[in-house]
Structures are given as structure tokens and as C-alpha cells.
PAMIPA-102612 format. One line per field, with one value per residue (C-alpha): residue in three letters; x negated, z negated, y negated. Coordinates in steps of 0.2 Angstrom, whole numbers, plus 5000, padded with zeros to 4 digits. Example, Ala and Ser with C-alpha at 12.3 -4.5 7.8 and 13.67 -1.06 7.14 Angstrom:
code = [ALA/SER]
x = [4938/4932]
z = [4961/4964]
y = [5022/5005]
# end
This chain:
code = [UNK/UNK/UNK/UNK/UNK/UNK/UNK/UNK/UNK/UNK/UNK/UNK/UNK/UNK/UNK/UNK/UNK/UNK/UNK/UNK/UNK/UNK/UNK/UNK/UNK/UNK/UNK/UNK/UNK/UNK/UNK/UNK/UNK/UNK/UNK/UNK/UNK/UNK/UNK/UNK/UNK/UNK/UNK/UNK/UNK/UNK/UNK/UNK/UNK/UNK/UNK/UNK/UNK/UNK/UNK/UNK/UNK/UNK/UNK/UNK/UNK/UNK/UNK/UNK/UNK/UNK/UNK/UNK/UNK/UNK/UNK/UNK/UNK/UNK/UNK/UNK/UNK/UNK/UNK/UNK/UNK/UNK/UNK/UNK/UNK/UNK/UNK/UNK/UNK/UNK/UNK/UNK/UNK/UNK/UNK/UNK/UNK/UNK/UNK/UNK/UNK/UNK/UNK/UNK/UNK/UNK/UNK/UNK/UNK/UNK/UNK/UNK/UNK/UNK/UNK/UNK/UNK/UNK/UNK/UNK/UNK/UNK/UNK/UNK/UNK/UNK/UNK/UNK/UNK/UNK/UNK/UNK/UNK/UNK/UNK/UNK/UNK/UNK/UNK/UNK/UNK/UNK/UNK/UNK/UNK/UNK/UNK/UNK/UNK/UNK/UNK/UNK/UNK/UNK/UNK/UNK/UNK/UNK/UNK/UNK/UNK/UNK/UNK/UNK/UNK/UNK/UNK/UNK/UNK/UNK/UNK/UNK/UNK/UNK/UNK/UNK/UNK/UNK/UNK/UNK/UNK/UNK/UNK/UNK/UNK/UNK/UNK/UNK/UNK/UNK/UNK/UNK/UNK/UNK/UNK/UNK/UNK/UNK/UNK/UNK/UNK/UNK/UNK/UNK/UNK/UNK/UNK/UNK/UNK/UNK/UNK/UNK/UNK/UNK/UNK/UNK/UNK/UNK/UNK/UNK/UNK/UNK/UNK/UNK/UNK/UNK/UNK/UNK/UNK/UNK/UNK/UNK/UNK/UNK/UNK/UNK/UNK/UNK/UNK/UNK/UNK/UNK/UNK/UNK/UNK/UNK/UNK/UNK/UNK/UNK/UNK/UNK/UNK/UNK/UNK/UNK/UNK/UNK/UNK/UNK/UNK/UNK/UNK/UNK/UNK/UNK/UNK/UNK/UNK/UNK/UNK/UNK/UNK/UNK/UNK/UNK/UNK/UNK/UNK/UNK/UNK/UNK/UNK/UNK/UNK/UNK/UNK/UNK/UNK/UNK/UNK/UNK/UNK/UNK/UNK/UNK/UNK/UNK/UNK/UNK/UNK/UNK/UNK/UNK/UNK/UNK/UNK/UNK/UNK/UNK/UNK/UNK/UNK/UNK/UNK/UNK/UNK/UNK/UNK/UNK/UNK/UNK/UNK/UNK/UNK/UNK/UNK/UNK/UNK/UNK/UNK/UNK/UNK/UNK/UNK/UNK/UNK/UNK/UNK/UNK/UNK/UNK/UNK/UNK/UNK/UNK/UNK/UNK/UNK/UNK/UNK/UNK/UNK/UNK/UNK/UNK/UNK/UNK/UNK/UNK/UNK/UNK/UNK/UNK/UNK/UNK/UNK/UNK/UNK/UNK/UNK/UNK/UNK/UNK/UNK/UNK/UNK/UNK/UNK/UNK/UNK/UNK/UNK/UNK/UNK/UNK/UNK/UNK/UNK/UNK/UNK/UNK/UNK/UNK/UNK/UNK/UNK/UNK/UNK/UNK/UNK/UNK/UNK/UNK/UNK/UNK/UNK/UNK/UNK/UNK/UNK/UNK/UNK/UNK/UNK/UNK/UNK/UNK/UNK/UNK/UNK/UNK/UNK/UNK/UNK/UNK/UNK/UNK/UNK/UNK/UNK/UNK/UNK/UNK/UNK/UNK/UNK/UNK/UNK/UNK/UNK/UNK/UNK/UNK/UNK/UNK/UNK/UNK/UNK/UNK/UNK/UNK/UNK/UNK/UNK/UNK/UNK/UNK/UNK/UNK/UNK/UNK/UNK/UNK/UNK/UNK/UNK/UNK/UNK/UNK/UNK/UNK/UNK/UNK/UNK/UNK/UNK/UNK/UNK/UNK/UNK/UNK/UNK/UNK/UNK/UNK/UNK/UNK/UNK/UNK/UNK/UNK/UNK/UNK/UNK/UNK/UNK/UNK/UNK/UNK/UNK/UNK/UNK/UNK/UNK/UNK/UNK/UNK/UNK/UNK/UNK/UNK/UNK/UNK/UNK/UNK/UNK/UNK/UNK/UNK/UNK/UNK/UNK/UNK/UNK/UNK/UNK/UNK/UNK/UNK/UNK/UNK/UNK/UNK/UNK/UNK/UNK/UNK]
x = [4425/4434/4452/4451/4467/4473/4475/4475/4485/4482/4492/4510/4522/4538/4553/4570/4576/4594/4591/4605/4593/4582/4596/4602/4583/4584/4599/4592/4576/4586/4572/4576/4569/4560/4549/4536/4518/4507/4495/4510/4510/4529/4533/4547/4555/4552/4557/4545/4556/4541/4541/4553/4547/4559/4562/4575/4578/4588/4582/4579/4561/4552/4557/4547/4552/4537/4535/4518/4511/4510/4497/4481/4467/4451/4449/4466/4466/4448/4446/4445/4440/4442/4459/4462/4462/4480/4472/4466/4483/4490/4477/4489/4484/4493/4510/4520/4536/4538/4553/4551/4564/4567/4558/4545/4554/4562/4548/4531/4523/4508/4492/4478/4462/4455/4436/4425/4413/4406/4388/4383/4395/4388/4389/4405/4412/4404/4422/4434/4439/4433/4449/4451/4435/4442/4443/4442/4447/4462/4465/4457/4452/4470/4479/4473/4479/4495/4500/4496/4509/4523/4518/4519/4538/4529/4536/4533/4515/4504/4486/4474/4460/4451/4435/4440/4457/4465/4462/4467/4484/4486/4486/4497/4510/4512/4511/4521/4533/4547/4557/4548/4566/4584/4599/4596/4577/4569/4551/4536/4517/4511/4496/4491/4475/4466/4474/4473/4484/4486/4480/4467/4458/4447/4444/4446/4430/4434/4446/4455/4453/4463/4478/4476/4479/4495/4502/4515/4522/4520/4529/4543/4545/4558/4546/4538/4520/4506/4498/4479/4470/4454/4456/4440/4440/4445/4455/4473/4482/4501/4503/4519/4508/4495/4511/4519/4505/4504/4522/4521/4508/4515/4499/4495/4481/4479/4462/4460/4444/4433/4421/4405/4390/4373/4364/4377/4384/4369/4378/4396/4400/4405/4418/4420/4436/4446/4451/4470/4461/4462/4447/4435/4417/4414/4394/4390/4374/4369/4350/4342/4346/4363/4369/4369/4378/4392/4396/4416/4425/4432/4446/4456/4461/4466/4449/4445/4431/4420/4421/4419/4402/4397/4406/4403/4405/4420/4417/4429/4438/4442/4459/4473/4489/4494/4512/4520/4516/4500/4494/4502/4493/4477/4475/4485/4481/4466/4456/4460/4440/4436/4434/4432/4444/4430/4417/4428/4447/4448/4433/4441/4457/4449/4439/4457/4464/4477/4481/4468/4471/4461/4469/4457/4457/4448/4447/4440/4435/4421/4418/4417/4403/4389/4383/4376/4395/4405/4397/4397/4414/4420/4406/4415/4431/4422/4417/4423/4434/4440/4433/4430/4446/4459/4472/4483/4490/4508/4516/4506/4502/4490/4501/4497/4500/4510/4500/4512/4493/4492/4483/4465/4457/4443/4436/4422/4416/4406/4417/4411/4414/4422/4439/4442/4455/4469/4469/4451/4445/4429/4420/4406/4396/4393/4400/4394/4399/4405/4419/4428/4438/4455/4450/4434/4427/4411/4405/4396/4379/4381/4376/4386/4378/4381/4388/4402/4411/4425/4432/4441/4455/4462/4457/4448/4458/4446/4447/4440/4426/4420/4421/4409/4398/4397/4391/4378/4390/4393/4410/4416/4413/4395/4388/4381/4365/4366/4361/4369/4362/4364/4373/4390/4396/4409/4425/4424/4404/4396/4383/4374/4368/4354/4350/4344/4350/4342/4331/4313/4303/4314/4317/4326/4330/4328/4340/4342/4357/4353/4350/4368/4361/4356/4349/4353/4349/4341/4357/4361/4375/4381/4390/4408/4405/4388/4381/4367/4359/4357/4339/4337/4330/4333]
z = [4832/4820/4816/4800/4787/4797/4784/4793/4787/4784/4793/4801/4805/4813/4818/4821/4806/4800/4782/4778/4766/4781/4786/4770/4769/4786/4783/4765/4774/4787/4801/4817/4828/4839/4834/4842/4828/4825/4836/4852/4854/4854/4840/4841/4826/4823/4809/4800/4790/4778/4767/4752/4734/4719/4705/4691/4702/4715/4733/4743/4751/4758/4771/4781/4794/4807/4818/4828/4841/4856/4861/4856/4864/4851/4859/4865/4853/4854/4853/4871/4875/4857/4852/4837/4836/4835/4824/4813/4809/4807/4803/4804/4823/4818/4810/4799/4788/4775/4767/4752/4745/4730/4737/4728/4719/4706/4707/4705/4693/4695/4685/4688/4677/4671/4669/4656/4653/4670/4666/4682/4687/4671/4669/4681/4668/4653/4648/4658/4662/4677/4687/4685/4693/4707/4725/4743/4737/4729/4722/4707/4711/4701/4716/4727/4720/4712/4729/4737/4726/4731/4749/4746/4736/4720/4705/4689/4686/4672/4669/4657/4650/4633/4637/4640/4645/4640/4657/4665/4654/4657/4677/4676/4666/4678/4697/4693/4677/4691/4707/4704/4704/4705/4698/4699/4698/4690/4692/4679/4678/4660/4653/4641/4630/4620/4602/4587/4585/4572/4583/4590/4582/4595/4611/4630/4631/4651/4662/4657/4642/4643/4651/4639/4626/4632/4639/4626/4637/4656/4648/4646/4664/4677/4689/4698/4701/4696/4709/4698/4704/4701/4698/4707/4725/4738/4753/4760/4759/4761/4747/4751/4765/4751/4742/4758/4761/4741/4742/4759/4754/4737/4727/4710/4712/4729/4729/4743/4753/4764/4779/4778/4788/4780/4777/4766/4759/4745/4737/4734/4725/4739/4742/4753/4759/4767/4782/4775/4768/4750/4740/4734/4728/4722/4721/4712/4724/4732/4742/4754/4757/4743/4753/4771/4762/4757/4777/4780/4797/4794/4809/4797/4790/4806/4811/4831/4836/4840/4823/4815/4822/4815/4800/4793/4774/4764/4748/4734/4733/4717/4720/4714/4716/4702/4700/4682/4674/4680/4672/4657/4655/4663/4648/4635/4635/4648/4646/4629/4626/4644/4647/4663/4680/4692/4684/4673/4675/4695/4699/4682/4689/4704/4696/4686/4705/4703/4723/4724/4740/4750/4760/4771/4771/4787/4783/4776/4757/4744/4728/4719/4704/4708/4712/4728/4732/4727/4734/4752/4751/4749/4764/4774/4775/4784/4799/4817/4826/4813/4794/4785/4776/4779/4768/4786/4788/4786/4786/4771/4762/4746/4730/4718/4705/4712/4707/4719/4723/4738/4753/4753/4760/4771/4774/4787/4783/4794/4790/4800/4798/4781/4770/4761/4745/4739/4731/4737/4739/4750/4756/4769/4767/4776/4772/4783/4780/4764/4751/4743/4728/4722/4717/4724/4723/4734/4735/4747/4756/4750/4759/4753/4766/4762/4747/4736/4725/4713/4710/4693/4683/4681/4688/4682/4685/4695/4680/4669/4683/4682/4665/4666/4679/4670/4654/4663/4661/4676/4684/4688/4704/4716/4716/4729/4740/4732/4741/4736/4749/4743/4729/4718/4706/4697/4689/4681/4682/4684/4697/4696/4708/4719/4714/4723/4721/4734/4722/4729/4723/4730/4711/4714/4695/4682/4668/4662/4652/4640/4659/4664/4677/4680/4695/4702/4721/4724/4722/4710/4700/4691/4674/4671/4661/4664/4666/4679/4677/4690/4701/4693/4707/4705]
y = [4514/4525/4520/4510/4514/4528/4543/4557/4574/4592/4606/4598/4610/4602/4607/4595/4588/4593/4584/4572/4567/4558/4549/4541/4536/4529/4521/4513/4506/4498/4504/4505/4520/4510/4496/4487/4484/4471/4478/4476/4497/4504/4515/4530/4537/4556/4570/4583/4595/4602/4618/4618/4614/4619/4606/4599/4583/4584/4588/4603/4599/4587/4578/4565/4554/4549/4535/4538/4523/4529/4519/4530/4518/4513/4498/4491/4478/4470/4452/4444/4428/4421/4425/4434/4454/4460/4473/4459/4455/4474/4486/4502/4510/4523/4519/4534/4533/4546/4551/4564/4572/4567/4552/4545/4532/4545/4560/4550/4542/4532/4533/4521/4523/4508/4515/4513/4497/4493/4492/4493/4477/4468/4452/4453/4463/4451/4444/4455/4475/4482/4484/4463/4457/4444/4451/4443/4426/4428/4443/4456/4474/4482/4475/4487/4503/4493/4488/4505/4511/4500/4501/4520/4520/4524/4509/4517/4515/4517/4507/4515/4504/4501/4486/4467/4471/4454/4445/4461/4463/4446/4448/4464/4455/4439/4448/4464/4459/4457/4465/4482/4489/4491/4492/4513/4513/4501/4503/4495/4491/4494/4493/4507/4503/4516/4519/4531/4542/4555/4570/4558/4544/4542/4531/4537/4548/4550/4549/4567/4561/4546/4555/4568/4555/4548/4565/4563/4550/4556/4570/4561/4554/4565/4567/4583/4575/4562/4551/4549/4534/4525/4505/4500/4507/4496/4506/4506/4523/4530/4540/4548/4557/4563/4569/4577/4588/4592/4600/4605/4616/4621/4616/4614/4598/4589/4580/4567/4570/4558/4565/4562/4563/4571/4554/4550/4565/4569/4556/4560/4578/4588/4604/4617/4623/4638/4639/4635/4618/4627/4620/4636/4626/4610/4605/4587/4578/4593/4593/4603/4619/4615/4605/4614/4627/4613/4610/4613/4612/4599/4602/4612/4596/4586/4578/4579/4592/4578/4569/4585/4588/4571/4575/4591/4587/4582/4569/4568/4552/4555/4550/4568/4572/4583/4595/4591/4609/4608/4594/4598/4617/4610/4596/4605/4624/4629/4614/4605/4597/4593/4573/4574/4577/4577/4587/4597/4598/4602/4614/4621/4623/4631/4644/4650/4653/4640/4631/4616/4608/4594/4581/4569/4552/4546/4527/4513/4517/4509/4512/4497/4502/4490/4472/4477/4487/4474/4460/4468/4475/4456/4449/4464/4456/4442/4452/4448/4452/4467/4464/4479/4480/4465/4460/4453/4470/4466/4483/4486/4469/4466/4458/4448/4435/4420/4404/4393/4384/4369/4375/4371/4356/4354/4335/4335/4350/4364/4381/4398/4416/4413/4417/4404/4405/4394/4377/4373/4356/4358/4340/4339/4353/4369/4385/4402/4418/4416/4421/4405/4408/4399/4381/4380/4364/4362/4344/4334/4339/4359/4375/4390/4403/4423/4420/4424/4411/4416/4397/4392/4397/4382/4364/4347/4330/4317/4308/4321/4324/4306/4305/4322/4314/4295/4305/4316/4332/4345/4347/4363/4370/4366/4349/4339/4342/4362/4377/4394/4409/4429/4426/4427/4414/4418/4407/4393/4393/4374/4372/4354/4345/4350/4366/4380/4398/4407/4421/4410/4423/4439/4446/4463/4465/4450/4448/4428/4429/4415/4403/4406/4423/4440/4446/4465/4473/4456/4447/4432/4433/4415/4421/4416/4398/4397/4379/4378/4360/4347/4351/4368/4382/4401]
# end
């Protein structure tokens, strides 16, 4: 099995590390050298002085600080005889400390693009922005990228959006208003929505765009790069690694880049590299004979022989790293009407022989854009013994909003294969391979099997739910004796007695909006307050 969250990167050259810079870094992070990780390997501390980079803030180079497990095994960490996967716990098989100079802290600023309406997420995205739809019980999808940054030393970060962003601003502003800095550097999460402006009256058009518009302000920031980042992929990812290679390699625009095999690749827009891992072609869904031509070695960029062979394409990710100056004459002057990075602003800057650079990323990635997506990367964390993606890795943990909830609580029910949120109150039913939300309620005689519930935003009092009940109303949450198989409900949603939502008549596509659902890939999707009457079948 490939090593999930292990980034893997480009063209190392080490030698011993003089840097006193490395050692005040060392000292500020308090880490010893040798430490022992979640999943019980030893890990030594090692230096990798990298190629200088010239800049206004002060610092020489870049300097980065290594620990490497020096267990390499892929199936040390198995689970045996029922106890729990170390590597369920801490996900990181490979564990590496970097240390920039100027460290990331002071010289990158964070961009995360919000994306457009989210059609293909509809009605997810009904009454909020895409990067807010709730994720694995208790988080939304911003957190991923947010907490990436943090992980990665990167606190001064920016969200661009322009549809629903209410719930989404309203997220931001509770889980990241505080302790994103110091005394020295104090870091922020804004939100900047789409505004008019005397140069442009118009709203985001795409996602160059939108940093076109604010350019004006990531001007202003000290900083030598921007770290560009989508707000609906779900991954975990050092950046300061992606970073280190970009000034290691003196580029202009670092694109992170995912293997992929050829079933998958036709895809993805594909590139083609040099043997220095320099980015000379770019081909959008390429077929046939197209796409053959798109194969790289893919060893250049640190992928074993044998992977290689199985992986012979790399995939933007969509994901840049992007010097100051070259942002600024890419938007500004070379490219003033382009909207888009991906189609137009990178194989742009490639064809003007500025240094595009790939960097591979050889783990776990989705893009969330779809029912289908979204509902199995939540069903993936429920996998055994090691999900998908897990939010138990401690060296690199998921943040989000503190709701200060109880724990849940379970009376005689039947619970398998399932994560299972805060605050949930869950009473004789039976739950398989399922994602419950914060403050579920699931009542007696319920099946919840392959399904996703989002829970509440807030809770009803016994009283109000008896009163609800008494007057032939429907409390939040599933009632008694219901079945919910292959399907999402999202917050707040009221589900009443004895119904069955199990798509009886294997609908792939149906839109009910006016019945409280819409049906997409064969899933169900509750909407958010919909009210689904007592006995009613779907």
C-alpha cells in the first residue's frame, strides 16, 4: 500500500548544515533530535543546507531541518489481532521538519480560493459557500487547507469567495479569530469577498481573476512567495517542503503534481517535464495517442522505479507556489485579461520561458466537486484499519471551530464501522458504516447504513420535541422505525417517522426540490431544513 501523507520531494542536495539560522529554529520549536512517532519508529534529526535565494527579508537561503523515520517498512503498522493501527493514530510514515530561511511565518502569505457556485455540489451548496459544506463529522471543507497552513508555519492567510459566504465567514471568524500569532508575528484568517472597485466593477471571473483583483493588497505583504490553494480538496501536505524545493530550485511558479496511472490520467490535465523536473507542456484531458505523449519519468521527481512504471503521468493538483514578482508581472503586465491559473496563467508563464517547476505529492488527494466525491471522501474516513484520510494524525492535526459540545451518547445502540461527531444523542438503533454529524439525534428502531448525516446547528430541548411530537410536528434529527441507506442529510433536516430513504427505484438523477431532495450519481441528498414526513419513502 502506498504511504498515504507522505509528500515526497524533488532533487535534495545536502550537505552539513553551518546555518545558525537552523539552530535558533531548533531552539524556538523546542524539538529534540530524537523522537519516537505515533507510529513507534525512532526519528533522528538531520540538516539540508539548499541553494541560496536573494530577497529584502532577512536570510541567506533556505535552510531545512529533517527528521526521517528510520523505519521504511509498508506494513509495520498493520492492525493485528484487533488493536488499533498505530498508523491510524499518526499518519505521517515519513516524518520531515523544515526550516526556511526567512521561515515561513514572515515570507508566505496564504491564498485559498474560495471557487465559484458549486453546481455540481447543489443543494449542498443551496445555502452555503463551497469551502463550508461540513466534513467527517465535525469539521467544514476550509479547514483543510487553513489547518495545512498552520501545520506548515504559514499564518497570514487569505480566503477568497463571492456565493453564500455568510455561513462560511461565520466559521472563519469563530475557529481562527484567535492565537494565530505572536507578539512579533501575528498571523490572521480573513475573508475577502468579491467587491467593485473603480478599476473593476466586476465579480471574480476565475480564480486569476480573483487574486488579480485584490493584488493591490498581497502587494503590500513582506513576503518573497504565495502559497495558492483550492478550498475544496481534501489532503494533508507540509508546505514549507513545496516552498523548499520552489527556492531551492530558484523558480518562478512551483505547481504541485500528483502520479497518476493511465486509467485515471485522461482525467486530470496533464504536464510533461524535463529531466531537471522544469515543466515544458501542459495538455488539458488528453486521449489516445495525446496522451501517450504526456508520459514523464516520473523518478526525476523522487518517485521509486517501480512506482514510476505504474505511474507514468503527473496531474496538476492545482495547488502553486508563486515568487512575489512573478505574480505581480504575470497578473499585471503579461496576462492582464486571463481568468484562469490553470488553463491560462501557468502554461502562459511556461511558454514566456519563465522557471515553471513541478513538485510531486504522492498521497492521498480528492477533489471535492461532486456528490458522488464528496460523499465517498467522508465514507473513506470510515475504512479499517487505515481510513482514507484520518483526522488522528497528531503531528499534523485538523482545527476547527471550538463548540465546547458533551460527548455523544449511545443508549443500547448497535454502532459498526462509523465516526460518530460531537454532542449526538443516538438511542437503540443501528448505525453501519456511516458518518454522524454534531448533534445528531437518531431515535429508536433507526437504520442509518452507508450514510452520511450532517446533524444540527443548534439543539431542541425535550420539551420543545414533545411539544413538536404532541402537535403532529417533526423534530430535528431521524425519527423512529426510519431507514436512511446511500444517502446524505444535511443540518438541521427533519426526518419523520418511518421513512425510507433508500432511492426504491435506483433513480441516478431526479431533482425534487419542492419534496425536501435531489438525487445525483444515485445518491440521496436531504436539503438543509427540509422536512421529510412521517411514512414517506424515497
Amino acid at each position: 500500500m502506498a504511504s498515504a501523507f507522505a509528500p515526497k520531494a524533488a532533487m535534495w542536495r545536502s550537505r552539513p548544515c553551518a546555518s545558525s539560522s537552523c539552530a535558533r529554529l531548533s531552539q524556538a520549536s523546542s524539538r529534540s533530535s530524537t523522537m519516537v512517532t505515533g507510529s513507534g519508529s525512532f526519528v533522528t534529526g538531520s540538516c539540508l543546507q539548499l541553494g541560496s535565494r536573494a530577497s529584502s527579508l532577512k536570510g541567506t537561503g533556505v535552510v531545512t531541518c529533517t527528521t526521517i523515520s528510520s523505519v521504511s517498512g509498508q506494513q509495520r503498522s498493520r492492525s493485528v489481532g484487533g488493536v488499533v493501527s498505530p498508523r491510524a493514530v499518526s499518519d505521517s510514515q515519513t516524518v520531515r521538519d523544515a526550516c526556511l530561511d526567512p521561515d515561513a511565518s514572515r515570507s508566505v502569505l496564504g491564498i485559498i480560493l474560495g471557487g465559484g457556485a458549486g453546481t455540481r455540489l447543489y443543494p449542498l451548496t443551496k445555502k452555503r459557500a463551497k469551502p463550508a459544506v461540513p466534513l467527517g463529522a465535525n469539521y467544514r471543507l476550509i479547514d483543510i487547507p487553513v489547518s495545512n497552513c498552520i501545520n506548515s508555519n504559514i499564518n497570514k492567510i487569505y480566503v477568497l469567495t463571492q456565493f453564500n459566504s455568510a455561513s462560511l465567514n461565520r466559521h472563519l471568524s469563530r475557529a481562527y479569530s484567535s492565537n494565530m500569532g505572536g507578539y512579533k508575528n501575528e498571523g490572521f484568517v480573513e475573508v475577502l469577498a468579491a467587491q467593485q472597485s473603480p478599476e473593476n466593477p466586476n465579480w471574480f471571473q476565475g480564480t486569476a481573476d480573483a487574486v488579480r483583483q485584490y493584488l493591490w493588497l498581497f502587494e503590500e505583504a513582506q513576503v518573497l512567495e504565495y502559497v495558492v490553494l483550492a478550498g475544496d480538496h481534501l489532503y494533508r501536505m507540509d508546505y514549507q517542503q513545496f516552498i523548499q524545493v520552489h527556492r531551492e530550485t530558484n523558480a518562478d511558479i512551483t505547481v504541485a503534481a500528483l502520479p497518476m496511472d493511465e486509467a485515471r490520467a485522461t482525467a486530470f490535465g496533464l504536464m510533461k517535464i524535463n529531466d531537471k523536473g522544469r515543466i515544458v507542456e501542459f495538455s488539458e484531458k488528453p486521449k489516445g495517442d495525446a496522451l501517450k505523449a504526456m508520459q514523464v519519468d516520473t523518478t526525476v521527481l523522487g518517485l521509486d522505479a517501480e512506482r514510476a512504471k505504474q505511474m507514468p503521468y503527473i496531474a496538476s493538483m492545482g495547488i502553486y507556489v508563486v515568487s512575489k514578482e512573478a505574480m505581480i508581472s504575470l497578473l499585471r503586465d503579461d496576462f492582464p485579461d486571463a481568468n484562469d491559473f490553470g488553463s491560462e496563467v501557468i502554461p502562459g508563464a511556461t511558454k514566456l520561458g519563465m522557471k515553471v517547476q513541478a513538485y510531486l505529492y504522492d498521497g492521498y488527494w480528492e477533489d471535492i466537486g461532486t456528490i458522488e466525491a464528496f460523499y465517498n471522501a467522508n465514507l473513506g474516513i470510515t475504512k479499517k484499519p487505515i481510513p482514507d484520510f484520518s483526522f488522528y494524525d497528531r503531528s499534523a492535526p485538523i482545527y476547527t471551530q471550538a463548540r465546547f459540545l458533551p460527548p455523544s451518547k449511545m443508549l443500547d445502540a448497535d454502532v459498526m464501522d462509523s465516526v460518530i461527531g460531537e454532542g449526538c444523542i443516538i438511542q437503540n438503533c443501528k448505525i453501519y458504516h456511516s458518518v454522524v454529524g454534531l448533534r445528531s439525534w437518531v431515535a429508536e428502531g433507526a437504520v442509518i447504513q452507508d450514510a452520511l448525516l450532517m446533524g444540527a446547528d443548534y439543539y431542541e430541548t425535550d420539551q420543545h420535541r414533545g411539544e413538536l411530537l404532541l402537535t403532529g410536528g417533526i423534530p430535528m434529527g431521524i425519527g423512529k422505525n426510519s431507514v436512511v441507506k446511500r444517502a446524505i442529510v444535511d443540518k438541521n433536516a427533519r426526518i419523520g417517522s418511518n421513512v425510507k430513504i433508500v432511492n426504491k427505484d435506483d433513480v441516478v438523477e431526479a431533482a425534487r426540490e419542492s419534496d425536501g431532495y435531489f438525487i445525483k450519481s444515485g445518491i440521496v441528498t436531504i436539503i438543509k431544513d427540509a422536512v421529510i414526513p412521517n411514512g414517506t419513502i424515497i
